[in-house]
C-alpha positions, 0 to 999 in steps of 0.5 A, a space after each residue: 329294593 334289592 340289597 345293594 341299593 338299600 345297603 348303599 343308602 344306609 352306607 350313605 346315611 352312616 356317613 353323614 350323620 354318624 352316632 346321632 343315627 337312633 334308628 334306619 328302618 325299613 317298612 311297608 310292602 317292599 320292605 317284605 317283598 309283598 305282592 305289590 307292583 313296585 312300579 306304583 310303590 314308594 321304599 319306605 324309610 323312617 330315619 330317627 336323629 338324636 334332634 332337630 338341626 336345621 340342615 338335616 333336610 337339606 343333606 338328606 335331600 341329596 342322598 334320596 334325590 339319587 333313587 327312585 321312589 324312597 319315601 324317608 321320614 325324618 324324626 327327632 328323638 328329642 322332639 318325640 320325647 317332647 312332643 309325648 308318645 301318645 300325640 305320636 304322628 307320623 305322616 297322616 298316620 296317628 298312633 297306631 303307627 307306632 306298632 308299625 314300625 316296631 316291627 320294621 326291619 332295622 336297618 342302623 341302630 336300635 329300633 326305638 319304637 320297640 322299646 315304647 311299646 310297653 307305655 303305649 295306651 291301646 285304646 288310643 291305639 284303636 281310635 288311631 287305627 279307625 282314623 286311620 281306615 276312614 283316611 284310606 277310604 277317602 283316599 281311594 275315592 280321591 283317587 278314583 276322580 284323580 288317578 288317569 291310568 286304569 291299571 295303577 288304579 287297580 292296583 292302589 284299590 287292591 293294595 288299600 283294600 286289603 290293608 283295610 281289611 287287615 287294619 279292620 282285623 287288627 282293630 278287633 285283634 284278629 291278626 299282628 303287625 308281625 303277621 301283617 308283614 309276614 304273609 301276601 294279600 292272597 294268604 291273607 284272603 285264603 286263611 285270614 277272612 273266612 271265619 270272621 264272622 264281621 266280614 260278610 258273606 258278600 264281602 268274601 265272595 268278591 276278595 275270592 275274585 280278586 285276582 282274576 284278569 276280568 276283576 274291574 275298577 267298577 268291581 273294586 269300587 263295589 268291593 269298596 261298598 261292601 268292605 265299608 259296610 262292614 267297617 261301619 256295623 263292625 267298628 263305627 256302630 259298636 
């Protein structure tokens, strides 16, 4: 998203909720220019209200019905206070995600999640990320029966492939969210992998190919083999 877009819709959600804004923040591949294709990637939004109203939908409705792509997530402080930071959901994503978003780019108010970050139990954090990575790759094997177009299917394969990989590292505490979102899939493959020693020398050897015209769906799914094996012995056998 360029800058006048995401200004206009953060103008556009000022208006219209005013001082019940807690926090606009902005995350995920586009939110820090990683090398996706934006043709096959959402703009992802999480807008925090000060609590429910029931035409809170309806209004945020007509501001998002006018782009293309904007995925908005809407929470309630009062009911995520409730609700208890521990049973933290957002989406399908669990817990972990909370580290996520305290390091989106703020684009209204004060991110809140930075501020829950000292009361969080990381070992929740970890069985969140697990669920989390078991959820991907049943998403790539949905999609592999489900998706018609070779080309937006190389791409969902190789974007979710690398996350989790990253998520992977993130769960034995190799890398940050910070970091995550600081580096693109091929800096990450060039100086992230190589010296850890719960990726396997198969697993490297086809992510150095990744980005090679002749790199297939029958090679990511084989790629997918292999990352999952790893994932098994590293994570689900310790």
């Amino acid at each position: 998203m360029n800058y006048k877009l995401e200004n206009k819709l953060s103008e556009e959600i000022s208006l219209l909720f005013g001082n019940r804004i807690v926090c606009l923040l902005y995350y995920g591949s586009n939110a820090f220019n990683k090398d996706i294709n934006s043709d096959y990637s959402d703009y992802d939004f999480c807008l925090v209200l000060d609590k429910y109203d029931s035409k809170d939908l309806i209004n945020l409705k007509k501001i998002i019905s006018k782009y293309n792509r904007i995925d908005i997530t809407l929470h309630s402080l009062f009911d995520l206070e409730l609700i208890g930071w521990s049973n933290f959901q957002h989406g399908n994503h669990g817990e972990f995600f909370l580290l996520h978003l305290a390091n989106s780019k703020i684009i209204l108010g004060n991110n809140i999640f930075q501020r829950k970050l000292s009361i969080i139990d990381y070992s929740n954090i970890k069985k969140s990320i697990k669920t989390q990575i078991i959820e991907y790759f049943w998403r790539l094997d949905h999609w592999y029966f489900t998706v018609k177009n070779e080309n937006e299917l190389n791409i969902k394969f190789k974007k979710y492939l690398i996350r989790i990989l990253q998520d992977i590292l993130l769960y034995k505490g190799d890398i940050s969210f910070f970091e995550i979102n600081t580096i693109n899939s091929q800096e990450f493959i060039d100086n992230w992998i190589d010296d850890k020693n719960y990726i396997s020398i198969e697993t490297k050897k086809s992510l150095m190919k990744i980005n090679q015209n002749s790199y297939k769906v029958e090679d990511y799914v084989y790629l997918k083999t292999l990352i999952y094996n790893d994932f098994r012995n590293t994570i689900l056998l310790e």
